[in-house]
C-alpha positions as CSV (number, residue, x, y, z in Angstrom):
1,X,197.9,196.0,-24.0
2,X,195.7,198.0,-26.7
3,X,194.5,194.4,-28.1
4,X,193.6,192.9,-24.2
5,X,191.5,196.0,-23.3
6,X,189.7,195.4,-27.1
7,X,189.0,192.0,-26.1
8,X,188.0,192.8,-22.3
9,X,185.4,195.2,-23.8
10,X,184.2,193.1,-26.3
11,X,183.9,190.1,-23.3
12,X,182.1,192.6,-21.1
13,X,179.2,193.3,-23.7
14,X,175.7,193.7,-22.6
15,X,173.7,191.8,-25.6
16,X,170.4,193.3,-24.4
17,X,171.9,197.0,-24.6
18,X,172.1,198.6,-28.0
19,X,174.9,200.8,-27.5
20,X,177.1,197.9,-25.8
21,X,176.8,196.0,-28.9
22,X,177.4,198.7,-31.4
23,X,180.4,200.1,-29.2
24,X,182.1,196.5,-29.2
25,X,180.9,194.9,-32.6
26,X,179.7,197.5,-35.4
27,X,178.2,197.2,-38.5
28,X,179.0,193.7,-38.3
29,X,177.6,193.1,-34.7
30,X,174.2,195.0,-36.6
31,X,174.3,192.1,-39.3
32,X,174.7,189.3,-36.9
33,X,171.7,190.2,-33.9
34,X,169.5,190.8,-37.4
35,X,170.8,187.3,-38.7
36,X,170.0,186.3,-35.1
37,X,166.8,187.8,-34.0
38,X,165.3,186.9,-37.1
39,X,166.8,183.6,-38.3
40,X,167.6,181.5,-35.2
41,X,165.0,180.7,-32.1
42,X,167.9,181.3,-29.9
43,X,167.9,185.0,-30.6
44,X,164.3,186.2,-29.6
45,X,165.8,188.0,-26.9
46,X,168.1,190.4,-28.4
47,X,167.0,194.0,-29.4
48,X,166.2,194.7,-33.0
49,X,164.3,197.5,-32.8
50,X,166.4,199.6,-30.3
51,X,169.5,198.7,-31.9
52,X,168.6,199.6,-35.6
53,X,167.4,202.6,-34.3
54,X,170.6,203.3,-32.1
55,X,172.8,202.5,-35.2
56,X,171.2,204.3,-37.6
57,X,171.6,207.5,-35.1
58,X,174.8,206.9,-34.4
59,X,175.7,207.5,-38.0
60,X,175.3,211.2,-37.2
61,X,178.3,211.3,-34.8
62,X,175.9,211.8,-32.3
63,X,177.3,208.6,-30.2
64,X,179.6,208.8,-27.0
65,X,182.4,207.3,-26.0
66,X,183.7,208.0,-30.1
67,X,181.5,205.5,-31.6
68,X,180.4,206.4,-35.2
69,X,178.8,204.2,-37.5
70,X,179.1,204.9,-42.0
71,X,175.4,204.6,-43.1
72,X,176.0,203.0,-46.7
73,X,177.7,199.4,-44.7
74,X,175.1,199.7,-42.1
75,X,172.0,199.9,-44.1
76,X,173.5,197.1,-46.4
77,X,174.4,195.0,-42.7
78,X,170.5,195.3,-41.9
79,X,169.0,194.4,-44.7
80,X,171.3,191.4,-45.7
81,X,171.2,190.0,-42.0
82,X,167.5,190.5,-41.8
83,X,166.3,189.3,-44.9
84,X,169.1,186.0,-44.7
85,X,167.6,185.4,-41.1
86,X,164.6,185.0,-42.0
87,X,165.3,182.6,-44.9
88,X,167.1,180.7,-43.0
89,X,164.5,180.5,-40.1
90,X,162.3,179.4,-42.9
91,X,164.6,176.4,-44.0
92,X,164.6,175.7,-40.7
93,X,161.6,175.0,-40.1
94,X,160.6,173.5,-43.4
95,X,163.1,170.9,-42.4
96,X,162.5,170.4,-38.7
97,X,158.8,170.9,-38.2
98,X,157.9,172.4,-35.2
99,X,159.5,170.3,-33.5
100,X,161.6,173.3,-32.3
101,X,158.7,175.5,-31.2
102,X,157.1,172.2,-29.5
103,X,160.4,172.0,-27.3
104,X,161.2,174.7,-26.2
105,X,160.6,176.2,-22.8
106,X,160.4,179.6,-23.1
107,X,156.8,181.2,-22.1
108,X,157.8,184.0,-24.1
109,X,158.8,181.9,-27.5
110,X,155.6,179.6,-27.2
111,X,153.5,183.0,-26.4
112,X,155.1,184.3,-29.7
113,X,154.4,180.9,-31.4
114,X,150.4,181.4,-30.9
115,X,150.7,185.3,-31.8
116,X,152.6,184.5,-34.9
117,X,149.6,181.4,-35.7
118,X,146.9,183.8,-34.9
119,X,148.2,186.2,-37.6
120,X,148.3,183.7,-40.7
121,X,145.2,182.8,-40.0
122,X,143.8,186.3,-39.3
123,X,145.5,188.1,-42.3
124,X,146.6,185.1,-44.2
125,X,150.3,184.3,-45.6
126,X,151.1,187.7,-46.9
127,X,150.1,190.1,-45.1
128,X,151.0,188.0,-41.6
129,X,154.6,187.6,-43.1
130,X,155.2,191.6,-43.6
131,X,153.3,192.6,-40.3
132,X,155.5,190.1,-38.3
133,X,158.3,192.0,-39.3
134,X,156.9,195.0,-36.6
135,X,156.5,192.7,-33.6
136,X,159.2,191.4,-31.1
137,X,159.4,187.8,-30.4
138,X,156.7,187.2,-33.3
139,X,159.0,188.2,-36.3
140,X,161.4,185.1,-34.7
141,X,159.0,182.3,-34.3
142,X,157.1,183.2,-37.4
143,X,159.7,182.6,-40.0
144,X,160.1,179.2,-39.0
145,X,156.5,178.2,-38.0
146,X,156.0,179.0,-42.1
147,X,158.3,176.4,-43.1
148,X,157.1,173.9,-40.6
149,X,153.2,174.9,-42.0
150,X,154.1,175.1,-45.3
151,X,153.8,178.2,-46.9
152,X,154.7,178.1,-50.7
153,X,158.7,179.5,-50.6
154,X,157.6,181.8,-53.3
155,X,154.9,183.7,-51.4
156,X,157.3,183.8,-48.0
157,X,160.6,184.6,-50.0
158,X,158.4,188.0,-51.8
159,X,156.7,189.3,-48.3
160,X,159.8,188.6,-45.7
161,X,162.0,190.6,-48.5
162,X,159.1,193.4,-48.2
163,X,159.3,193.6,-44.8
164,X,161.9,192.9,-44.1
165,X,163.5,196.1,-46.1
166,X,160.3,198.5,-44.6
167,X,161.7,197.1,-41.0
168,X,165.3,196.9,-40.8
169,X,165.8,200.4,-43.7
170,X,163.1,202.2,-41.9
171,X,164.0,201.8,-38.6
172,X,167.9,203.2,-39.4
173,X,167.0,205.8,-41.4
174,X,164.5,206.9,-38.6
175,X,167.2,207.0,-36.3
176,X,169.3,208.9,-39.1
177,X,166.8,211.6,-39.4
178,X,166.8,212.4,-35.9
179,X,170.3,212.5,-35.2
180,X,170.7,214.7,-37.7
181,X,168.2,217.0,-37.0
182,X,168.7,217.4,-33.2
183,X,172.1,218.4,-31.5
184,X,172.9,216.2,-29.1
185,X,170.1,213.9,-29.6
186,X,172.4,210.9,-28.1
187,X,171.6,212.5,-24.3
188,X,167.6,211.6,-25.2
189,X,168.9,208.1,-25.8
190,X,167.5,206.2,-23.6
191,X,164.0,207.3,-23.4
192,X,164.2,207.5,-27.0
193,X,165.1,203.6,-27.4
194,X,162.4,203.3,-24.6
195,X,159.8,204.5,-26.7
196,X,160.8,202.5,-29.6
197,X,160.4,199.6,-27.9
198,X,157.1,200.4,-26.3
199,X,155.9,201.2,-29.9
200,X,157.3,197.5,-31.2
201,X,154.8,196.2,-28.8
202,X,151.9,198.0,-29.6
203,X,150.9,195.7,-32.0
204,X,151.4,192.3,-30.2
205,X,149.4,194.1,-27.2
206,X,146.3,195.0,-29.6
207,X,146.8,191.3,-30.6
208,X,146.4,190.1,-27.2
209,X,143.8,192.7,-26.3
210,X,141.8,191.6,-28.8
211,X,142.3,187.8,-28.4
212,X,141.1,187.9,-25.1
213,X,138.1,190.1,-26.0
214,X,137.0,187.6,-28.6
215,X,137.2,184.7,-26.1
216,X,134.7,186.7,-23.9
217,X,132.7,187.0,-26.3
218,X,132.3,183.2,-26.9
219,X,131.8,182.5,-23.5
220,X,129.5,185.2,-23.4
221,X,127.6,183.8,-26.2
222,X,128.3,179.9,-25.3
């Protein structure tokens, strides 16, 4: 009876909702959607920010429905699914081109495709690499859209591991902190994850703001 209800819950998950995933999968759930998000195309979709955040909070007890999370695994899930995604999104498209990116359908995915081009060629490898890291839908397509341009493995392996850590560390322990300083932070939740997420896309909305401005300007000046 005990096991069916397990598996009814874990069948009934919400992948877009933090706490659904954290309640049915853990830790290990953490290290998959960062294995996920960061490593396969398929995975753009599922929440990063809000769920690093969520876990790293619910490490303070301060969870319902009994869910508690040990810091020392979860940290050590984040960082190995994140930084193994993104390697292997690399490989990925080192091997396959963009021939992925070129196929798919998703407005989203191709609109993360140009971000993603727009920031190598803005900030260069490096610094395009760690700053991806911040930005949903960008830190997917980017990983591989380096392999399929070529960036030297050395130069990608050094800045994803940066940021990578900065990201997936940062984010948990920010949600750490404020679970342990505030009782009952868990009924702020919500808007809390809210505001993460609006923060996530400050930077692809500058991007964008400031893509569109430049256009006028040619136009202006064509």
């Amino acid at each position: 009876m005990t096991t069916s209800v397990a598996l009814s819950t874990q069948l009934a998950v919400n992948p877009l909702d933090a706490q659904s995933l954290l309640a049915a999968f853990g830790v290990l759930g953490v290290g998959v959607v960062m294995f996920a998000e960061t490593g396969l195309l398929i995975g753009f979709f599922l929440p990063g920010d809000s769920l690093l955040f969520t876990a790293g909070l619910l490490c303070t007890g301060s969870g319902r429905h009994g869910v508690h999370l040990s810091l020392g695994p979860l940290l050590a899930a984040a960082a190995f699914g994140a930084l193994a995604g993104a390697q292997c999104g690399y490989l990925i498209g080192r091997r396959a081109g963009g021939a992925l990116l070129a196929r798919s359908r998703s407005a989203r995915l191709r609109e993360g495709a140009e971000r993603a081009e727009e920031l190598l060629g803005r900030y260069g490898h490096a610094k395009a690499i760690f700053l991806a890291r911040f930005v949903p839908v960008v830190r997917t397509v980017l990983n591989p859209l380096a392999g399929a341009l070529e960036v030297p493995a050395r130069t990608f392996a050094v800045w994803q591991v940066a940021g990578g850590l900065v990201w997936s560390l940062g984010l948990t322990l920010a949600g750490y902190a404020l679970g342990s300083s505030i009782p009952n932070v868990d009924r702020y939740l919500l808007p809390l994850v809210a505001l993460i997420v609006v923060v996530s896309l400050i930077p692809l909305a500058s991007e964008l703001y400031r893509g569109r401005r430049r256009a006028r300007e040619k136009e202006v000046r064509g």
